[in-house]
C-alpha positions as CSV (number, residue, x, y, z in Angstrom):
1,X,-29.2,62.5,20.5
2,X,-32.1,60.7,18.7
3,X,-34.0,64.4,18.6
4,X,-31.1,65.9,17.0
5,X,-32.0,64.5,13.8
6,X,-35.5,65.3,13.8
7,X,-36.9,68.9,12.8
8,X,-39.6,70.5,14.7
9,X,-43.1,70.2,12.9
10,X,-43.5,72.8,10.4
11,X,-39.2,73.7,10.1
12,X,-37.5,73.8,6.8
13,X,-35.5,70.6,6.8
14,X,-32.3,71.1,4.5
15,X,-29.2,68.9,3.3
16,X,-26.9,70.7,5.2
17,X,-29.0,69.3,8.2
18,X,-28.6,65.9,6.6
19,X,-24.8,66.4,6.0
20,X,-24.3,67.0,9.7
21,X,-26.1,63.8,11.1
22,X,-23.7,62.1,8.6
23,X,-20.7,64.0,9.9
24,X,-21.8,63.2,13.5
25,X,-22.5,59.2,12.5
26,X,-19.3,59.0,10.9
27,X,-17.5,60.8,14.0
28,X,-18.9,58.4,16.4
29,X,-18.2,55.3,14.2
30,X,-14.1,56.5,14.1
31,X,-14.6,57.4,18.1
32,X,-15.6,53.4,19.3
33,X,-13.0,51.7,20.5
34,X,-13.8,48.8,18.8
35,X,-13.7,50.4,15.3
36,X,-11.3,53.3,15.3
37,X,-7.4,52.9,15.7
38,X,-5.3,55.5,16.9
39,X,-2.5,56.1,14.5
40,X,0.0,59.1,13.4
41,X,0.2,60.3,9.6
42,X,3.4,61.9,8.5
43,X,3.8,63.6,5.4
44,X,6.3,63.9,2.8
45,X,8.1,67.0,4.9
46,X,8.1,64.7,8.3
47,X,4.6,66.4,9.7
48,X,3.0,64.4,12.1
49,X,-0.7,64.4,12.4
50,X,-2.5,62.0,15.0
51,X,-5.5,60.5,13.2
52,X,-8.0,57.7,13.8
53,X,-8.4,55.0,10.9
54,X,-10.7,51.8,10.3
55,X,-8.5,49.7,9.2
56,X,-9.6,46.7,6.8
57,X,-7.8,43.5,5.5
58,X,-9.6,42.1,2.7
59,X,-7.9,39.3,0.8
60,X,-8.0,40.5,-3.0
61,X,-7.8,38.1,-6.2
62,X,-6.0,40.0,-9.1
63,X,-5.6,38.5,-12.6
64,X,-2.6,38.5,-13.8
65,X,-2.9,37.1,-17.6
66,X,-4.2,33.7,-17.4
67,X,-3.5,33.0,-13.7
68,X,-5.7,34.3,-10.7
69,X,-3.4,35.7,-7.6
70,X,-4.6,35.7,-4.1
71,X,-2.8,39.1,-2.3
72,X,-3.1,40.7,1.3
73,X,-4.3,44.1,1.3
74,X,-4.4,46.5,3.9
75,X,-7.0,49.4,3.6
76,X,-7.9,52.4,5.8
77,X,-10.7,54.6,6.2
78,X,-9.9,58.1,7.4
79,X,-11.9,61.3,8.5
80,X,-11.5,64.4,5.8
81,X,-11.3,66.0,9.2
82,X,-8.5,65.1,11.0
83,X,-6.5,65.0,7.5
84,X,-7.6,67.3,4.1
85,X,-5.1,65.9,1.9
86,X,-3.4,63.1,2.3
87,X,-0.9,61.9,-0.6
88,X,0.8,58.9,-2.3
89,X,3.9,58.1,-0.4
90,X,3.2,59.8,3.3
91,X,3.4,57.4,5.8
92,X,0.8,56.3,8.1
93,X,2.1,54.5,11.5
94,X,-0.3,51.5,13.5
95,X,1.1,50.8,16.2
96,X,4.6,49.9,15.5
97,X,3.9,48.9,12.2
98,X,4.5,51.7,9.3
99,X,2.4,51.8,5.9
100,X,3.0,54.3,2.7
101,X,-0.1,55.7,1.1
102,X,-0.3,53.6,-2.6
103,X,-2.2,55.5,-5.1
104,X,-4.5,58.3,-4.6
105,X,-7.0,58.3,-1.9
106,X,-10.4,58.3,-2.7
107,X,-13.2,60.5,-1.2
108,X,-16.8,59.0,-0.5
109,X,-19.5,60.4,-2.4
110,X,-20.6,62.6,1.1
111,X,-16.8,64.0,1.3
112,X,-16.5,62.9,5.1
113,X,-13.8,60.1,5.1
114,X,-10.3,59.3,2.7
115,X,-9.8,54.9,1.6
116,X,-6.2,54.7,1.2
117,X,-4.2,51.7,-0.1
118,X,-1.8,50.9,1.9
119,X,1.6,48.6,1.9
120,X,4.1,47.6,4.0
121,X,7.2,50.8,4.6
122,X,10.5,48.8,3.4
């Protein structure tokens, strides 16, 4: 609630307060339906962990010497939560489609939620 996020006159207001009303946005962001996707990470030993992603598609332009080259990409956004480290190569299944972590994930600045890079198992 609204009143949550408010201190009482005269209370010491504190980041951790702060840190929480992020947490709790960035919980009920990956809990709507119309965001958040169910989805299963499995790591390098064969661990499954059920998670909930945002998935994104942008189209990215790379240069590749001279010439510009249009690409698919396929980008997730993950709760530190649910999933503390994951790593290049672990899989992360959609559905019935399968992904493998490419590169490192990154951490937003608040520590609350993992971007992986993602491309197509096989």
């Amino acid at each position: 609630p609204a009143a949550d996020l408010h201190p009482a006159t005269g209370s010491a207001f504190c980041a951790a307060d702060l840190m929480n009303a992020f947490a709790a946005a960035t919980d009920l962001l990956f809990a709507d339906p119309n965001l958040g996707r169910a989805a299963w990470h499995r790591d390098g030993e064969g661990q499954f962990t059920p998670v909930r992603v945002i998935l994104k598609s942008p189209d990215d332009v790379v240069g590749f010497g001279e010439a510009r080259i249009w690409s698919e990409t396929t980008i997730v956004d993950m709760r530190v939560s649910e999933l503390s480290d994951p790593r290049p190569g672990d899989q992360l299944i959609l559905g019935e489609e399968t992904f493998v972590i490419q590169g490192e994930p990154k951490r937003d600045r608040e520590r609350l939620v993992w971007t992986l890079d993602l491309v197509p198992e096989g």
